[in-house]
C-alpha positions in Angstrom: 0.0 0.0 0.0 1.5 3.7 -0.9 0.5 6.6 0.9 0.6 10.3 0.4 0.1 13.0 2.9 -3.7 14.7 3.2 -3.7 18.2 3.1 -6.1 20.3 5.4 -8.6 20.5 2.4 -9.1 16.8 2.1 -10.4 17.0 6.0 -13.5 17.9 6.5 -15.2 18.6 9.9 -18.6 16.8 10.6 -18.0 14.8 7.1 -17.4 11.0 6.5 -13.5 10.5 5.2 -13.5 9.5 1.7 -10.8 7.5 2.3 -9.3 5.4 4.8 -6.4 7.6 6.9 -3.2 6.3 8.5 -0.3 7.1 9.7 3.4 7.1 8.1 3.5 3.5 10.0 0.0 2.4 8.2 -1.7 1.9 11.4 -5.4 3.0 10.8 -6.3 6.5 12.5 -9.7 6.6 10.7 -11.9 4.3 9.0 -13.5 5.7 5.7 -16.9 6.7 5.7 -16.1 7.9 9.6 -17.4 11.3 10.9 -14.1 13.8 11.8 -16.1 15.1 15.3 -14.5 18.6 15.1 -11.7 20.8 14.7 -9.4 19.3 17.6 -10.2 15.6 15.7 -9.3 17.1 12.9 -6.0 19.0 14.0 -5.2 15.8 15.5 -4.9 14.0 12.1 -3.3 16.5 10.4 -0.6 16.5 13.5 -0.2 12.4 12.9 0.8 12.8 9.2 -2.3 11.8 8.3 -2.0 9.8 4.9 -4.1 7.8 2.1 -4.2 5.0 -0.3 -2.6 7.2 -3.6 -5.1 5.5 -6.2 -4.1 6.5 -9.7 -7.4 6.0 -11.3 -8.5 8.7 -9.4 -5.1 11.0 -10.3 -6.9 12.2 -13.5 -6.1 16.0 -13.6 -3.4 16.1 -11.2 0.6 16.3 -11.6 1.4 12.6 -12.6 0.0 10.6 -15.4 0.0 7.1 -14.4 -1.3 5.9 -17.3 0.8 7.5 -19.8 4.0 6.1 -18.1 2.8 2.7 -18.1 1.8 2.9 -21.4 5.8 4.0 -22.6 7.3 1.4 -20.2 5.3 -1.5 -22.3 6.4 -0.7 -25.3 9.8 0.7 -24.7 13.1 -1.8 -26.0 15.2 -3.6 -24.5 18.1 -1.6 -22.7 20.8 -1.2 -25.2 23.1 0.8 -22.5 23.7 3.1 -25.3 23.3 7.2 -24.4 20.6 8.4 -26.6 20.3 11.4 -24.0 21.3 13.8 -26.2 19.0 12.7 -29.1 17.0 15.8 -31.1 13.7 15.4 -32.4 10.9 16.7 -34.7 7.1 17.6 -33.5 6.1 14.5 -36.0 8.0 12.2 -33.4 5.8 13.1 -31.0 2.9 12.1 -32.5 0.7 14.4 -30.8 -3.0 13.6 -30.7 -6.3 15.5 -29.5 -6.5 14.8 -26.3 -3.1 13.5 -25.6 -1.9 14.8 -22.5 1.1 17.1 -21.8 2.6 17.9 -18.5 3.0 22.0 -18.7 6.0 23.3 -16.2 4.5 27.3 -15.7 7.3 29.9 -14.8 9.7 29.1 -11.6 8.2 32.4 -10.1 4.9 31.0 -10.4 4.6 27.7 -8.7 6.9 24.6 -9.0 4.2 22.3 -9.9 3.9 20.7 -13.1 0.4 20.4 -14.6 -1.4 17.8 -17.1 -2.9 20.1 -19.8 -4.5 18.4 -22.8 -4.1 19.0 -26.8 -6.6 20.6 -28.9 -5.0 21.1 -31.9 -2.0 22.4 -33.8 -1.3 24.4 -36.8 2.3 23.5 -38.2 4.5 26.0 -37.7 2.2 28.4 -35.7 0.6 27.5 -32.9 -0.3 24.6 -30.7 -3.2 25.1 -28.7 -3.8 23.4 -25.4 -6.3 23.7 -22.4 -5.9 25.6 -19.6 -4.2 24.4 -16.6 -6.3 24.2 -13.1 -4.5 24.1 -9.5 -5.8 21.4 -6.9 -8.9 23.5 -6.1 -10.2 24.5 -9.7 -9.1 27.2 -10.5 -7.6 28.3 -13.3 -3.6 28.7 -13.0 -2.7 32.7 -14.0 -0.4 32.5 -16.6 0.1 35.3 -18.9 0.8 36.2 -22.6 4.5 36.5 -23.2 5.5 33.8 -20.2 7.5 30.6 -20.7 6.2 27.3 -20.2 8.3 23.9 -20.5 5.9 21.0 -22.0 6.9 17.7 -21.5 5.7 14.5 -23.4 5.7 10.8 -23.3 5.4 8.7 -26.4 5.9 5.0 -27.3 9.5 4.5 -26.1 10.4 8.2 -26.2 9.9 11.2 -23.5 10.1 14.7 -25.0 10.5 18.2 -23.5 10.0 21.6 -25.1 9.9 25.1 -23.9 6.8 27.1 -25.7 6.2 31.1 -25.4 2.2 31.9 -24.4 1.0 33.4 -27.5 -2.6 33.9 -26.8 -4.9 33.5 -23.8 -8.5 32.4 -24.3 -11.0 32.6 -21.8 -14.3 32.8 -24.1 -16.2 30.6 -24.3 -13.5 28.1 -22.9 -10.5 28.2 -21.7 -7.4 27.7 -23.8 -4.0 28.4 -24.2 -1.9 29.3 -27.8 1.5 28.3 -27.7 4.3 29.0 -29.5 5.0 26.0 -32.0 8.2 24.3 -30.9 11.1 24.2 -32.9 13.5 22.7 -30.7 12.7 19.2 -28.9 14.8 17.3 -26.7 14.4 13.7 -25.7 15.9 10.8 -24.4 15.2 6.7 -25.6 13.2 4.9 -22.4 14.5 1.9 -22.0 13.0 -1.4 -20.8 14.0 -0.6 -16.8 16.1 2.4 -17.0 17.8 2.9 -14.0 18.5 6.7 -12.3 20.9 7.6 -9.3 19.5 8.7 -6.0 19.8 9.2 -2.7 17.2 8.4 -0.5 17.3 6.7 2.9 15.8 3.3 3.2 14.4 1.3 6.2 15.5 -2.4 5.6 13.9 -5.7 7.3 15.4 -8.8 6.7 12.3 -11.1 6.7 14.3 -13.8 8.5 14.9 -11.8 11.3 11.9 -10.3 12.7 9.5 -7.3 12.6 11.5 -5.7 15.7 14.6 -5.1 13.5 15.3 -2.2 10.5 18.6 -1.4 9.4 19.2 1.7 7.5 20.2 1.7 4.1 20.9 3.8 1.5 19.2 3.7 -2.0 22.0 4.4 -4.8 20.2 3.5 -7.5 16.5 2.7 -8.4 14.7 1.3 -11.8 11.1 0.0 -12.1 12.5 -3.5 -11.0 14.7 -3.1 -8.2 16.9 -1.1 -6.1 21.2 -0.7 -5.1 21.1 -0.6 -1.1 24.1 0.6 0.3 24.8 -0.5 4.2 27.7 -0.2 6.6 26.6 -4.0 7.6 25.5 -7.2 5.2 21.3 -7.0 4.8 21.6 -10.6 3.9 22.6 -13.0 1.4 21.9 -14.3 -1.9 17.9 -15.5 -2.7 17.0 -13.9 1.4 14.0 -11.7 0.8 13.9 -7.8 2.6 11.2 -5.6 3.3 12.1 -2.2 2.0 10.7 1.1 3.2 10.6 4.4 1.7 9.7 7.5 0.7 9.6 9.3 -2.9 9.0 12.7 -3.3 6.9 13.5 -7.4 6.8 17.4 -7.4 4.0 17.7 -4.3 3.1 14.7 -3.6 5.1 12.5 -1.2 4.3 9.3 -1.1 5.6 6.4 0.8 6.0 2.5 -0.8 6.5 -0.6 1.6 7.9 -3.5 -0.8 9.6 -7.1 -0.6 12.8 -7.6 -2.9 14.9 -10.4 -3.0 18.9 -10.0 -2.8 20.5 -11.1 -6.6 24.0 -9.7 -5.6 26.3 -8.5 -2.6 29.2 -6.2 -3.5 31.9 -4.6 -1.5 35.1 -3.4 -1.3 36.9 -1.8 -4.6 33.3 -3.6 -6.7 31.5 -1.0 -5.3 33.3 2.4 -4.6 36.5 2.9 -3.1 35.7 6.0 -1.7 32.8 4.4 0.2 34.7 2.7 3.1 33.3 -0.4 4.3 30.0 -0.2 2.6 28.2 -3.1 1.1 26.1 -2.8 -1.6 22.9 -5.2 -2.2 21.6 -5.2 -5.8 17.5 -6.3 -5.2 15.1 -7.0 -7.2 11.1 -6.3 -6.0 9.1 -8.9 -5.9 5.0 -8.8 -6.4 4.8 -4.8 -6.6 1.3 -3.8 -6.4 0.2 -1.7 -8.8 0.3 1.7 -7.3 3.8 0.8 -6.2 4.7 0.2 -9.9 3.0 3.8 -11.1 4.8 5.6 -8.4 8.6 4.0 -9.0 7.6 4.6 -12.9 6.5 8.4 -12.3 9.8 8.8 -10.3 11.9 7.3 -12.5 10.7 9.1 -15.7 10.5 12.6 -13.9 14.5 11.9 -12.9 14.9 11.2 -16.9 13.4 14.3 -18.0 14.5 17.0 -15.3 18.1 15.3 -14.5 19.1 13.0 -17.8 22.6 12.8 -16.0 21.6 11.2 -13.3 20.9 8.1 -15.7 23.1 5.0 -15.1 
């Protein structure tokens, strides 16, 4: 089960939850369809980090598209290991459709979140016209004419970015958004599981040795498949199975996976870094990721590809 963080909004006094809450641990602190009492029940979720189940059939309209990703991870190649990073592309290799679905990056003095706008229509050469982005309430996001937005793109076995000038705002009678018509596209080849670097911190469980006991790792590496924990100790040996915990961070949303993963290889010494004294690296591979799991490592990985392609191993 993976979680993300209620906001206040989501909260409602003298309501049913629509969800079921917990906290970071996944004990239950409300069962859905319960009544929040009042504003001291409700301060006292928020103050437990209250979280929910992230479902990403109900994501439509917010910063991730679930789908989308899936779709290029099914049809992407096998990894080839060669460095297609720097590849250059034409709008035809997008293959942009009505409705298709764009993630549109607004101004860094506007916001830092990304939203899913959706294609109308093009004219070659002139303009492509999208709908207007909304925030988390409904409202429409103020951009203006003359302002800078960064589109990004998933296709097949591609992902595409492009920056696009506001040509035109449209209010009447809907909402819309002219863009510049990109002549300068930048993409990079998804592989079949790439892999990015990171650095997240890890809570590790070997299942042989009890629920009382986590060791703290460090993730080096992550793909769709599987993970590169570093540790000052051994997690285990080849074939044992761990329970990994921890937490990935998609523009604002934080969300928190719990998986199983069973060790393929134990490194150390001068095969894994010699400036990394002592540590032990443990390549795993998960085992029976649940679907939201697989969306969310997916989202992660393919944001890393787009925003930092030189974090790609």
């Amino acid at each position: 089960m993976s979680l993300i963080l209620a906001n206040s909004n989501e909260i409602a006094v003298g309501k049913p939850s629509p969800w079921s809450l917990y906290d970071q641990m996944h004990n239950l602190l409300l069962a859905q369809g319960d009544i929040v009492r009042d504003d001291e029940h409700r301060d006292a979720l928020l103050s437990s980090g209250a979280c929910h189940e992230l479902l990403w059939n109900e994501s439509d309209g917010k910063n991730i598209d679930g789908d989308n990703l899936l779709a290029a991870e099914k049809t992407s190649p096998e990894q080839t290991g060669e460095d297609e990073t720097d590849k250059r592309f034409t709008f035809d290799d997008m293959k942009l459709k009505v409705e298709d679905r764009l993630q549109l990056e607004p101004p860094a003095q506007l916001t830092h979140e990304r939203f899913l706008v959706k294609v109308i229509g093009y004219i070659r050469g002139a303009s492509l016209l999208v709908t207007a982005p909304t925030t988390a309430n409904g409202l429409r996001l103020q951009l203006l004419e003359g302002e800078t937005v960064v589109m990004r793109s998933f296709s097949g076995q591609n992902a595409f970015g492009f920056a696009s000038t506001i040509e035109r705002v449209i209010k009447t009678p809907y909402e819309y958004l002219h863009l510049s018509f990109p002549d300068n596209i930048e993409g990079i080849v998804i592989r079949k599981a790439p892999r990015v670097k990171t650095r997240i911190i890890a809570a590790v469980q070997d299942s042989k040795s009890g629920a009382t006991e986590q060791v703290s790792a460090l993730i080096s590496d992550i793909s769709a498949n599987g993970v590169s924990l570093d540790a000052r100790r051994s997690l285990g040996e080849k074939g044992d199975t761990l329970n990994v915990s921890f937490r990935v961070h998609l523009h604002n949303i934080d969300a928190y996976l719990s998986v199983k993963g069973v060790i393929r290889a134990v490194l150390s010494g001068d095969a894994v870094d010699t400036s990394k004294s002592g540590v032990i690296r443990h390549g795993v591979e998960f085992q029976d990721l649940q679907p939201n799991d697989s969306v969310i490592l997916q989202s992660m990985i393919y944001q890393e590809m787009i925003e930092n392609p030189h974090k790609l191993v």
